[in-house]
C-alpha positions in Angstrom: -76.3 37.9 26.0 -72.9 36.3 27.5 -74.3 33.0 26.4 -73.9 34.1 22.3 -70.1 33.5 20.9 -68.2 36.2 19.5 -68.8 37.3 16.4 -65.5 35.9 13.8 -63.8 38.7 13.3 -63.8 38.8 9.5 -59.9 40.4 8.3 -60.2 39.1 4.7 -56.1 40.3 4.3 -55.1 38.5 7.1 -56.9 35.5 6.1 -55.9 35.4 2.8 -51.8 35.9 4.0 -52.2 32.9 6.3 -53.4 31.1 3.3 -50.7 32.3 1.1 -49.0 30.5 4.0 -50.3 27.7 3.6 -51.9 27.4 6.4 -55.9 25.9 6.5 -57.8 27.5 8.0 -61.5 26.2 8.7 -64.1 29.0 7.3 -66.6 28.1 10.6 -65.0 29.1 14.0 -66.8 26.0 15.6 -64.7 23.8 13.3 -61.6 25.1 15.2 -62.9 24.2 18.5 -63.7 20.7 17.3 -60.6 20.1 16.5 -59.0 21.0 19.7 -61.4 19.3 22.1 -60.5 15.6 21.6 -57.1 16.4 22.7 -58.4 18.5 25.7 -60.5 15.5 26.3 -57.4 12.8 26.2 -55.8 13.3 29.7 -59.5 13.1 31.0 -59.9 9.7 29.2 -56.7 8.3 30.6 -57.8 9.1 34.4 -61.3 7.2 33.9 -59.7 4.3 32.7 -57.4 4.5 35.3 -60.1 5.0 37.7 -62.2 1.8 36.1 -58.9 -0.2 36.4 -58.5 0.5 40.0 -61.6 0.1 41.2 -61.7 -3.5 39.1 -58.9 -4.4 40.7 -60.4 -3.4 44.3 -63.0 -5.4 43.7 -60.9 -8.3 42.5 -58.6 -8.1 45.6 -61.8 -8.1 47.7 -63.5 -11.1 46.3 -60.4 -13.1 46.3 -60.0 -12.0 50.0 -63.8 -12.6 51.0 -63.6 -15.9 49.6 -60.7 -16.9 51.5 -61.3 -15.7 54.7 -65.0 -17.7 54.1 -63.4 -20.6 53.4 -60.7 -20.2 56.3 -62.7 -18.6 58.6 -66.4 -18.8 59.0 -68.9 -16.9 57.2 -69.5 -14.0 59.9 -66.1 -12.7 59.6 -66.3 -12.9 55.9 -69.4 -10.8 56.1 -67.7 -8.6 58.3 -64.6 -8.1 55.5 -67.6 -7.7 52.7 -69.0 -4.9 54.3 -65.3 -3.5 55.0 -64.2 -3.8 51.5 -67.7 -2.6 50.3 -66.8 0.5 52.3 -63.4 0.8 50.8 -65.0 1.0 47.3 -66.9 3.4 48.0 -64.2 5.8 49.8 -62.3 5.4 46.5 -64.8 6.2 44.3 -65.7 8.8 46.3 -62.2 10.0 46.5 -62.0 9.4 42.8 -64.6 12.0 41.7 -63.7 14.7 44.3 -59.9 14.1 42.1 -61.4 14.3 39.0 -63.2 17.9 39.8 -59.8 19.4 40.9 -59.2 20.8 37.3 -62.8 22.1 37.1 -62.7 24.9 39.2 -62.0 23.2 42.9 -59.4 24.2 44.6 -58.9 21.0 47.2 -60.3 17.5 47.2 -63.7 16.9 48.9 -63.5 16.0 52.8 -67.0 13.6 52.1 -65.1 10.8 51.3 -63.2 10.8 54.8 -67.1 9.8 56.3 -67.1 6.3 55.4 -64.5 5.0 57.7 -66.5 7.0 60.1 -69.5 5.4 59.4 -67.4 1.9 59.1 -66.7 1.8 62.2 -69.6 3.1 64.3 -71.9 0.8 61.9 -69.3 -1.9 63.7 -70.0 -0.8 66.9 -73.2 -0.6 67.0 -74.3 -3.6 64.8 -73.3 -6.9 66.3 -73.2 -8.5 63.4 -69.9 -6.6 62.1 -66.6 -7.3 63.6 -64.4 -4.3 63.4 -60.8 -5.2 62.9 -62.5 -7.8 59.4 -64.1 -4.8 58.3 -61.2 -2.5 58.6 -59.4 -4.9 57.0 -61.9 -4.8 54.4 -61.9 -1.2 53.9 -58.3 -0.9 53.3 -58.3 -3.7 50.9 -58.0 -0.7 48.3 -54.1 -0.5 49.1 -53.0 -3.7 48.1 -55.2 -3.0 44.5 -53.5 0.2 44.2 -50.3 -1.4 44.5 -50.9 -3.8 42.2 -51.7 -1.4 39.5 -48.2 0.5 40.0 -46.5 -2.6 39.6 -48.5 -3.8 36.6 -48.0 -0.3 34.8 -44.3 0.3 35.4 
């Protein structure tokens, strides 16, 4: 019963003033709301692109970086970094979507995303095969893509 839409109120003098108007006025109330939703839906399409754009150029920043620190350090400490910046992907996607819910209803950003440096670093101290200060590194590899997309946008 809540689910069914309101009946259109059907005010034939009204209608036919706003006409006189000259006003349009679609005849189905559905037509209306069609209408209205793609620029409801704009501001929503500009923060996935910007979301895709950022987390592009994160994972730009961190191949560039993993490449280099293979080819200036060894291969362990790049593995180290790849896990790190692997990490820092996901805390901004993470961090991206609890953002993106904020107009839905939620009052505050998501605390979930704040787990994966956790888990970063004990996954570093208890695995020997991750150095912790590469895969910090790694994980905040994020900043210097953030950065980068302020300066290209202003």
């Amino acid at each position: 019963m809540l689910a069914t839409p309101p009946l259109p109120h059907n005010d034939s003098a009204s209608t036919e003033a706003m006409h006189a108007e000259g006003e349009d006025l679609p005849k189905d109330p559905t037509t209306a709301v069609e209408v209205a939703s793609p620029a409801a839906a704009a501001p929503s399409d500009d923060y996935l692109r910007l979301q895709r754009r950022l987390l592009l150029a994160t994972l730009i920043v961190s191949a560039m970086a993993v490449v280099i620190t293979a080819l200036a350090f060894n291969l362990h400490i790049a593995g180290s970094l790849l896990v790190g910046a692997l990490g820092g992907l996901l805390y901004l996607r993470l961090l991206a979507r609890s953002v993106g819910k904020l107009g839905n209803g939620a009052k505050k950003v998501g605390k979930t995303q704040l787990l994966v440096p956790v888990v970063l670093v004990l996954a570093s101290a208890r695995l020997p095969q991750l150095e912790l200060l590469p895969a910090l590194l790694g994980f905040l590899l994020y900043k210097p893509a953030l950065i980068l997309q302020v300066l290209l946008d202003s």
